[in-house]
N, CA, C and O of each residue as an XYZ file, in Angstrom:
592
protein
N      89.405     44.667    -63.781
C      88.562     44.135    -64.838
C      88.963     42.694    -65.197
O      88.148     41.903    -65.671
N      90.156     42.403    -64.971
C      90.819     41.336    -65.458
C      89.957     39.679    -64.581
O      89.581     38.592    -65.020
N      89.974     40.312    -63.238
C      89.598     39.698    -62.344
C      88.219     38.621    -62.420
O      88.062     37.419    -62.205
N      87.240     39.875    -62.893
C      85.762     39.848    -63.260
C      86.052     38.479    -64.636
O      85.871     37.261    -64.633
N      86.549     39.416    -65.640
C      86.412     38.199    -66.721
C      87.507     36.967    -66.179
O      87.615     36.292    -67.203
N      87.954     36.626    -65.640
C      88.490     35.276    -64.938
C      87.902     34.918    -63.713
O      88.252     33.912    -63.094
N      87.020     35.695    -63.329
C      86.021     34.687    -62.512
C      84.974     34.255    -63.958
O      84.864     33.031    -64.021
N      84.295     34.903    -64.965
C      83.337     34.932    -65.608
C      83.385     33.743    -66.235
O      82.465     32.925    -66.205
N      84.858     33.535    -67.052
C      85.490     32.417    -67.819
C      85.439     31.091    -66.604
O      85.156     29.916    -66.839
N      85.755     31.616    -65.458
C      86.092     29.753    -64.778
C      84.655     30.013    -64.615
O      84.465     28.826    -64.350
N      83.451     30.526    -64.537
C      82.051     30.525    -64.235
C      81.716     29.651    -65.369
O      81.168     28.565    -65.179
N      82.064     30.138    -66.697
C      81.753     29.684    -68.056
C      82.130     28.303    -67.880
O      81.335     27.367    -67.964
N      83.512     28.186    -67.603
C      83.950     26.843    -67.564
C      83.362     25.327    -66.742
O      83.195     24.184    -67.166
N      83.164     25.945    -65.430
C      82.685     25.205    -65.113
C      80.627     24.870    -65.270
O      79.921     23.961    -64.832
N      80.371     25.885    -65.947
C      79.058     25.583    -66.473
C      78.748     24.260    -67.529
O      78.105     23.217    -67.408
N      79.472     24.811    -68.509
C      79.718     24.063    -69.633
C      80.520     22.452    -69.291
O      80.592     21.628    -70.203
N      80.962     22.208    -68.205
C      81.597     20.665    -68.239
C      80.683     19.886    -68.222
O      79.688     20.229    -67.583
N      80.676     18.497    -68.942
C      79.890     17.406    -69.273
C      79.256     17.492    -67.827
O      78.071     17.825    -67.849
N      79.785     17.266    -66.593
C      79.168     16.787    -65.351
C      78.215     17.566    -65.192
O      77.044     17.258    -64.975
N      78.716     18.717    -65.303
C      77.523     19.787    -64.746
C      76.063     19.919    -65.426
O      75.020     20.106    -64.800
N      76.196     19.776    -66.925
C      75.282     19.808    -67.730
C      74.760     18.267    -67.354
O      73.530     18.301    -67.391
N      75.230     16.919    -67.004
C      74.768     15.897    -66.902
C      73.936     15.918    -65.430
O      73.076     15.055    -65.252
N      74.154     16.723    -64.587
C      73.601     16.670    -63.532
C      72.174     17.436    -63.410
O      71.170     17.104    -62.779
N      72.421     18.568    -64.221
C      71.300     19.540    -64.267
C      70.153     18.722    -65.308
O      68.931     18.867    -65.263
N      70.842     17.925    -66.144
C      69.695     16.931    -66.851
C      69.280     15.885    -66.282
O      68.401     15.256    -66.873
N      69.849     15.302    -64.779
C      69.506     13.986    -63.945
C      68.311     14.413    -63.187
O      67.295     13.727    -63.069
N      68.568     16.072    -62.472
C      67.770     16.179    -61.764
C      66.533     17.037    -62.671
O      65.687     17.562    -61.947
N      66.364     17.211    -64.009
C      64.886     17.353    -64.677
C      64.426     16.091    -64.737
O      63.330     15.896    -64.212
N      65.061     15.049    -65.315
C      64.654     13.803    -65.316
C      64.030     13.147    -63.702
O      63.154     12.308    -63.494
N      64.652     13.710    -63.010
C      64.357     13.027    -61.143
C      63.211     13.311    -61.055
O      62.310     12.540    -60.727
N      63.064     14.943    -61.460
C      62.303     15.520    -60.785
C      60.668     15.006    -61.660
O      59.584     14.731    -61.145
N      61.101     15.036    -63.223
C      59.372     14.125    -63.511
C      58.886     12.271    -63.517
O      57.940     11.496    -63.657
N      60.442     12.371    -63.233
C      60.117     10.635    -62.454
C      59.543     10.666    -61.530
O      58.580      9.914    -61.378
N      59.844     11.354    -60.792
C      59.480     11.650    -59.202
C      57.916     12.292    -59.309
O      57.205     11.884    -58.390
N      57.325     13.098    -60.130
C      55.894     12.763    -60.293
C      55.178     11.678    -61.020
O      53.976     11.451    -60.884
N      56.056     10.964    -61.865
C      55.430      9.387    -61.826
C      55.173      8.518    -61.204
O      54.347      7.607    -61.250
N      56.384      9.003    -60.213
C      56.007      7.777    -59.064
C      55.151      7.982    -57.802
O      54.605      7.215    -57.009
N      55.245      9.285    -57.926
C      53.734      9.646    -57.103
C      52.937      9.647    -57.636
O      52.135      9.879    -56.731
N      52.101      9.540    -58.874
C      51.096      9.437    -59.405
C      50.960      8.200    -59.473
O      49.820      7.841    -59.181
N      51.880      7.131    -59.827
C      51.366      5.952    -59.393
C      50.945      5.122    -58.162
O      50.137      4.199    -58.057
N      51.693      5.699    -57.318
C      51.287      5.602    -55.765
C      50.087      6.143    -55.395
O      49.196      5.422    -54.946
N      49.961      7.251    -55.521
C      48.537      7.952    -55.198
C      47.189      7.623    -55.918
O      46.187      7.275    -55.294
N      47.235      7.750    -57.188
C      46.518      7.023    -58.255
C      46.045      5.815    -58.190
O      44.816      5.792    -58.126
N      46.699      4.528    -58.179
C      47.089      3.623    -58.432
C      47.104      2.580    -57.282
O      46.206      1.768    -57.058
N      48.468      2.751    -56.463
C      48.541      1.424    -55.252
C      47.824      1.672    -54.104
O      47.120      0.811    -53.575
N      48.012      3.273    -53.501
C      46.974      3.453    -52.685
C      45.466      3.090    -52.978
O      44.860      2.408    -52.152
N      45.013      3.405    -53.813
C      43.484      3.244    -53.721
C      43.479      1.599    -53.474
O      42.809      1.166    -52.537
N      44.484      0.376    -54.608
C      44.229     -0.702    -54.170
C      44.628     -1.210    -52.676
O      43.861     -1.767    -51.890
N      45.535     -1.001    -52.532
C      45.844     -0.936    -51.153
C      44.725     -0.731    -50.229
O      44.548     -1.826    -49.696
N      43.930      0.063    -49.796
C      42.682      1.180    -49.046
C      42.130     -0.426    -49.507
O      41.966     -1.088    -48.483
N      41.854     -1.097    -50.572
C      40.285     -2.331    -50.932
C      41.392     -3.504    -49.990
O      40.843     -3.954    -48.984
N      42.503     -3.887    -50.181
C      42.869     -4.748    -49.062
C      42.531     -3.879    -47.717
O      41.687     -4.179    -46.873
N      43.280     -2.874    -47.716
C      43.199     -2.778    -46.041
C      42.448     -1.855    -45.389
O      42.724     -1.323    -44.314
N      41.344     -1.654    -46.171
C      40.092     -1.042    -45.676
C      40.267      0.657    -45.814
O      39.185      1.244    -45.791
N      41.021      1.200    -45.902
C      41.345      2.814    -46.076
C      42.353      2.770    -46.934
O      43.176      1.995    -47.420
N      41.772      4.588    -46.961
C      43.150      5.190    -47.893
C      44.042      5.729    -46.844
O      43.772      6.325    -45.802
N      45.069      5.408    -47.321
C      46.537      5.984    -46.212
C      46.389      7.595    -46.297
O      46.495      8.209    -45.235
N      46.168      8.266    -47.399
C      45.958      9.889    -47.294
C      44.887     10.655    -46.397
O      44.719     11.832    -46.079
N      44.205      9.384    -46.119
C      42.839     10.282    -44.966
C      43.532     10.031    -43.531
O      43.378     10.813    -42.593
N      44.556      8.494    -43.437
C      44.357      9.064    -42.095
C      45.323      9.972    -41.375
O      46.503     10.226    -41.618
N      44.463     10.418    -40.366
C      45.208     11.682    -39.335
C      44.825     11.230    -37.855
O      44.234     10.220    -37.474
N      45.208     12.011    -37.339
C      45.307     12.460    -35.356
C      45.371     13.431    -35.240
O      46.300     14.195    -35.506
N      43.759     13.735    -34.541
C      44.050     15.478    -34.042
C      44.308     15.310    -32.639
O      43.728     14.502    -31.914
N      45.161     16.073    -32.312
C      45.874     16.902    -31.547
C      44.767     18.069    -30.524
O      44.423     19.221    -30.790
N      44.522     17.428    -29.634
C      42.942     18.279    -28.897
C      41.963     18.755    -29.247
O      41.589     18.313    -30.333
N      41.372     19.450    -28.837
C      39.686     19.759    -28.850
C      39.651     20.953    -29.706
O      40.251     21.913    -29.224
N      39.145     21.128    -30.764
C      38.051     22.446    -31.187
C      38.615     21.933    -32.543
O      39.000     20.838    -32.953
N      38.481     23.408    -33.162
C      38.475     23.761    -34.950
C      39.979     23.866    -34.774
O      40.466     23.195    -35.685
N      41.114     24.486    -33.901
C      41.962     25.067    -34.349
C      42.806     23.972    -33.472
O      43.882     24.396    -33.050
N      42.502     22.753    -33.172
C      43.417     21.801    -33.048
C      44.265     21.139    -33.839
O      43.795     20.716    -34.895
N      46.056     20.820    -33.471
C      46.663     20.752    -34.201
C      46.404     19.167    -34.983
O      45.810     18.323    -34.312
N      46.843     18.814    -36.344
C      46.909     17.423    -36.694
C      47.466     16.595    -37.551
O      47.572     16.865    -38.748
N      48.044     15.053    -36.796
C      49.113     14.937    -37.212
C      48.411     14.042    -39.297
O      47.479     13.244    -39.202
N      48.665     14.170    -39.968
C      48.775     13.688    -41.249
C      49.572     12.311    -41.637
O      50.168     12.104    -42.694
N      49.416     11.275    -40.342
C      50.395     10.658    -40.672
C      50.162      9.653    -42.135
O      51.046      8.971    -42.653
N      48.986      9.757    -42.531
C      48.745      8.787    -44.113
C      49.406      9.174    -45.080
O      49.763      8.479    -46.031
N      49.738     10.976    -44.807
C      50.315     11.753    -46.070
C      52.123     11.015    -45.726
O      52.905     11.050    -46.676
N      52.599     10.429    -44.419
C      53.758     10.126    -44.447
C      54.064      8.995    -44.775
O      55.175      8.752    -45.247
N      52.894      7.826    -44.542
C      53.023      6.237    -45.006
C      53.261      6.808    -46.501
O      54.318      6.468    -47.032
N      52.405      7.622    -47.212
C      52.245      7.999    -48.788
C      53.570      8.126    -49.270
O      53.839      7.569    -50.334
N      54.690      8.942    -48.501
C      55.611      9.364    -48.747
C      56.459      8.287    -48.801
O      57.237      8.197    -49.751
N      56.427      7.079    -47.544
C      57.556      5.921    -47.563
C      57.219      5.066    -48.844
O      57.972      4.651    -49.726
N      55.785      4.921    -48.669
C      55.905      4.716    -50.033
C      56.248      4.811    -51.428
O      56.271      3.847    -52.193
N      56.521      6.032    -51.742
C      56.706      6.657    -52.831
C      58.134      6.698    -52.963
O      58.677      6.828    -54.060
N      58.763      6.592    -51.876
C      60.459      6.376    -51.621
C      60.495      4.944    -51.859
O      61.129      4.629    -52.866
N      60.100      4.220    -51.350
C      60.409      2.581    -51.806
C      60.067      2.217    -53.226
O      60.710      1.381    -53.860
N      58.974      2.911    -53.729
C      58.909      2.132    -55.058
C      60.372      3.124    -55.797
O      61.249      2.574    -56.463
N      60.354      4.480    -55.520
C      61.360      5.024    -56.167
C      62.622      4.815    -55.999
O      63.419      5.505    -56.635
N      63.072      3.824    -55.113
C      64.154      3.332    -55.216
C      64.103      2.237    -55.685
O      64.875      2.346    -56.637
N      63.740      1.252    -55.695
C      62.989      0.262    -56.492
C      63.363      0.261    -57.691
O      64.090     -0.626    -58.138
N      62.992      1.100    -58.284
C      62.834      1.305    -59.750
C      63.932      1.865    -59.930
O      64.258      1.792    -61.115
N      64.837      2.523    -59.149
C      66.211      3.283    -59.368
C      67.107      1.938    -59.522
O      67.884      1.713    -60.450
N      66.812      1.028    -58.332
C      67.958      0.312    -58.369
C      68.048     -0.693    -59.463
O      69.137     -1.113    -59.855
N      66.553     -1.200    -60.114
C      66.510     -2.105    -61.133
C      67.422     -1.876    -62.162
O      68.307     -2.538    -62.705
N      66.737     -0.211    -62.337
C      67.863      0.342    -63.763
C      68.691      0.083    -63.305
O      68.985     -1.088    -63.545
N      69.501      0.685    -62.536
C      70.964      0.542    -62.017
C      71.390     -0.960    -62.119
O      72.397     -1.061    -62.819
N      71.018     -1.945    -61.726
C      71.114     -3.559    -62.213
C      70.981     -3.451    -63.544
O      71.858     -3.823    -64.323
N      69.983     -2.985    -63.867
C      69.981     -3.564    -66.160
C      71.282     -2.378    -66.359
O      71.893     -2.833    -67.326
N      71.831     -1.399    -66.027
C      72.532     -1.120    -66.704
C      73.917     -1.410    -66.098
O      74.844     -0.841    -66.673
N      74.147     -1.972    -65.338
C      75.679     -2.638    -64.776
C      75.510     -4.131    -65.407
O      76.644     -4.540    -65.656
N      74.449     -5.179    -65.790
C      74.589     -5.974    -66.181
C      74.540     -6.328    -68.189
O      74.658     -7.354    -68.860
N      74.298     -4.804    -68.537
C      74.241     -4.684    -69.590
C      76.176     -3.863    -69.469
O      77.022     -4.301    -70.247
N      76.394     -3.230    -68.892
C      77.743     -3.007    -68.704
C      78.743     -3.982    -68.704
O      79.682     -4.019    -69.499
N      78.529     -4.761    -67.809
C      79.501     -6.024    -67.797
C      79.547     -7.184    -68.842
O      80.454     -7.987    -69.061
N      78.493     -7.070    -69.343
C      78.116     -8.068    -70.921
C      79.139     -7.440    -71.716
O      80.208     -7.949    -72.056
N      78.636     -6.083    -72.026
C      79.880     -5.766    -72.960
C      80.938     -5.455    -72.848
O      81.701     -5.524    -73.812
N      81.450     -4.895    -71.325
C      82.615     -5.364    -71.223
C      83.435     -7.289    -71.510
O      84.542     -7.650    -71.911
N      82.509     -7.859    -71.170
C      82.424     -9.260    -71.373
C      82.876     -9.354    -73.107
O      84.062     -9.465    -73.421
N      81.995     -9.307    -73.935
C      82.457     -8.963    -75.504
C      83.575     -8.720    -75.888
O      84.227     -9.459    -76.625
N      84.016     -7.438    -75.348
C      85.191     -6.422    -75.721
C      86.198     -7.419    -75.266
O      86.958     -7.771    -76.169
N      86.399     -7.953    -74.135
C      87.463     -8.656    -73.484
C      87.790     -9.822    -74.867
O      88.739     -9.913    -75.645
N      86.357    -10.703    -74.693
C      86.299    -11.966    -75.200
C      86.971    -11.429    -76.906
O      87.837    -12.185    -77.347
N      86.675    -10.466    -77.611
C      86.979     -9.907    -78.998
C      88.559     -9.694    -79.076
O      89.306     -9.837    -80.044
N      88.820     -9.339    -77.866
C      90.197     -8.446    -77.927
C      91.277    -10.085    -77.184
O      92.489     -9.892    -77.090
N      90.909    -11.045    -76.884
C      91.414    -12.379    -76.195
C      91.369    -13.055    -77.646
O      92.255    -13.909    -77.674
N      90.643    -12.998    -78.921
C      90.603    -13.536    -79.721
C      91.581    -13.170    -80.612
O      92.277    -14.015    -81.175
N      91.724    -11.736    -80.833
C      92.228    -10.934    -81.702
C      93.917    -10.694    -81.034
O      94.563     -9.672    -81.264
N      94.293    -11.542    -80.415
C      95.291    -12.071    -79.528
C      95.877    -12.605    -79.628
O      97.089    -12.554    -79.842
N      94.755    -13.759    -79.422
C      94.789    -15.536    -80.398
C      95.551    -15.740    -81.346
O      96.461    -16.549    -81.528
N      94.864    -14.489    -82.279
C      94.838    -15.020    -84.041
C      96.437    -14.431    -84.159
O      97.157    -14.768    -85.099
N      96.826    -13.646    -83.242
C      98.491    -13.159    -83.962
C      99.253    -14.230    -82.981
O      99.232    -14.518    -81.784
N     100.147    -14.788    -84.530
C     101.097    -15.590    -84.073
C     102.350    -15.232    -82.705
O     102.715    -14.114    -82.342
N     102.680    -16.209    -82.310
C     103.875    -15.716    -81.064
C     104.846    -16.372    -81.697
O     105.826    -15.628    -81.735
N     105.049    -17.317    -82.175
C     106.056    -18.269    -82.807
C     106.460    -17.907    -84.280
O     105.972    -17.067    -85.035
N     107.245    -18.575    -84.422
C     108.076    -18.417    -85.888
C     109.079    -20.068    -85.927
O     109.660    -20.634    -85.001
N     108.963    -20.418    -87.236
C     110.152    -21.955    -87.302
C     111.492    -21.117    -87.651
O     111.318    -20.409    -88.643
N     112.599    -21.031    -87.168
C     114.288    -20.897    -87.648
C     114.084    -21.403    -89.009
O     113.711    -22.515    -89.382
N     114.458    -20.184    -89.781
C     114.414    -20.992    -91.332
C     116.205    -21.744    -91.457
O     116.644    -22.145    -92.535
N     116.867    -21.790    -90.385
C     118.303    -22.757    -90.613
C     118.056    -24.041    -89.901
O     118.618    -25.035    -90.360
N     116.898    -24.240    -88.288
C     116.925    -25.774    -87.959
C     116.053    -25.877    -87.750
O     115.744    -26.878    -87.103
N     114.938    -24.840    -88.177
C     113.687    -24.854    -87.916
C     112.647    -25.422    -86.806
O     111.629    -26.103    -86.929
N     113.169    -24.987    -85.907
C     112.899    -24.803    -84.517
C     111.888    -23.798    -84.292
O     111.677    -22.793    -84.971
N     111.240    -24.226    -83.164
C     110.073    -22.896    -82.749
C     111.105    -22.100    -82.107
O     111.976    -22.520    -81.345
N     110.878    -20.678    -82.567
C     111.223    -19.607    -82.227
C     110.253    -18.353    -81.494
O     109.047    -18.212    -81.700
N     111.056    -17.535    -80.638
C     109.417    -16.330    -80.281
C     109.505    -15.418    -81.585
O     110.608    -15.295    -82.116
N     108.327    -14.731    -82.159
C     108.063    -13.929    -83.394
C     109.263    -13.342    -83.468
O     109.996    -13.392    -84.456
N     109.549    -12.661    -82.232
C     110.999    -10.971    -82.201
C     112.308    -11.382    -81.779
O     112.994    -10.704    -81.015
N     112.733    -12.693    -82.355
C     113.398    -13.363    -81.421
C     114.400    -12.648    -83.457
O     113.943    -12.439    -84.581
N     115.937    -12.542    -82.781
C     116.551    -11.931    -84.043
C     117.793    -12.735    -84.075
O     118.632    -12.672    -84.973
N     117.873    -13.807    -82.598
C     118.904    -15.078    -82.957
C     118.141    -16.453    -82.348
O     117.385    -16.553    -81.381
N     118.639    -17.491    -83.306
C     117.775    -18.610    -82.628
C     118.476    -19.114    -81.517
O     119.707    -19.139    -81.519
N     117.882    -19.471    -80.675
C     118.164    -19.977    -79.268
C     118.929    -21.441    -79.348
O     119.903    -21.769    -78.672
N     118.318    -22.156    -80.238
C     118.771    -23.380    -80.664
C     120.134    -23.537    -81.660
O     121.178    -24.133    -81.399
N     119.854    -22.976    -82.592
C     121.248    -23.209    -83.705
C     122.082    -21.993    -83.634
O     123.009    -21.966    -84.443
N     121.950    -20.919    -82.796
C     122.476    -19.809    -82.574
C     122.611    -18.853    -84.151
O     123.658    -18.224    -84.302
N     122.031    -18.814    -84.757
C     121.930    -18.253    -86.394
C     121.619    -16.914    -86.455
O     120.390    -16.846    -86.442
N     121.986    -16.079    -86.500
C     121.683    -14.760    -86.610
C     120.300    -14.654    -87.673
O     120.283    -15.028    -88.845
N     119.460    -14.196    -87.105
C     118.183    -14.188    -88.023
C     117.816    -12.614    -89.084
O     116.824    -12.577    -89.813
C-alpha cells in the first residue's frame, strides 16, 4: 500500500510543479493561437493571395489516374500548411524579440539602479589624526599608523 501512495504523491508532485502546470497552459494557448493563425491564413491571405496569383492554394490538386476512385494529391492544402507555419513562427519569434528586449531593458535598469546605489555608498573615510584618505573598514591608518 505504501508503494501506491508514493507513486500517487510523486504523481501529485510532479503534477502540481510550476513547469508542468506552465506547459499544460502553453499548449491551450498554442493550440488557439494556432487556430488564429489558420484562420487568418485561410480567411484572409489566401483569398488575397488567389487575386495576385490567380487561385486559391486550397483548390489546387493532382489526380493520380483515371476514374472516380483515383488517388489525389492536395498539394494547396500543403502550400496552406507552410504557410500557416511561417506566419506562426513569425509571430512566435517577434514575441520572443519584444520579450528578450523588454528583458534586457530591465535587466539594463536593475544593473544601472544597483551601479548607482553603489555609487552613493562611500569607500573612503579622512584619518581623523592626519586626515588622510582612508578605505571605509580600514581600523589602522596606512599613513600615520593610528589605531582607529
Amino acid at each position: 500500500m505504501s508503494k501506491k501512495n508514493g507513486f500517487i504523491s510523486e504523481f501529485k508532485e510532479f503534477i502540481l510543479r510550476g513547469n508542468v502546470i506552465d506547459m499544460a497552459v502553453g499548449v491551450i494557448v498554442g493550440g488557439a493561437f494556432t487556430a488564429i493563425v489558420t484562420s487568418l491564413n485561410e480567411d484572409i491571405l489566401t483569398p488575397i493571395l488567389g487575386i495576385f496569383g490567380g487561385t486559391d492554394f486550397s483548390q489546387l490538386k493532382v489526380t493520380l489516374g483515371l476514374g472516380d476512385n483515383a488517388p489525389v494529391l492536395l498539394y494547396g492544402n500543403f502550400i496552406t500548411a507552410i504557410i500557416n507555419f511561417l506566419i506562426t513562427a513569425l509571430v512566435i519569434f517577434c514575441i520572443i524579440k519584444a520579450i528578450n528586449t523588454a528583458t534586457a531593458k530591465a535587466a539594463a535598469i536593475v544593473k544601472r539602479d544597483k551601479d548607482e546605489a553603489e555609487a552613493a555608498e562611500p569607500t573612503e573615510k579622512d584619518c581623523p589624526y592626519c586626515y588622510s584618505k582612508i578605505h571605509i573598514k580600514a581600523t589602522r591608518c596606512p599613513h600615520c599608523t593610528a589605531q582607529l
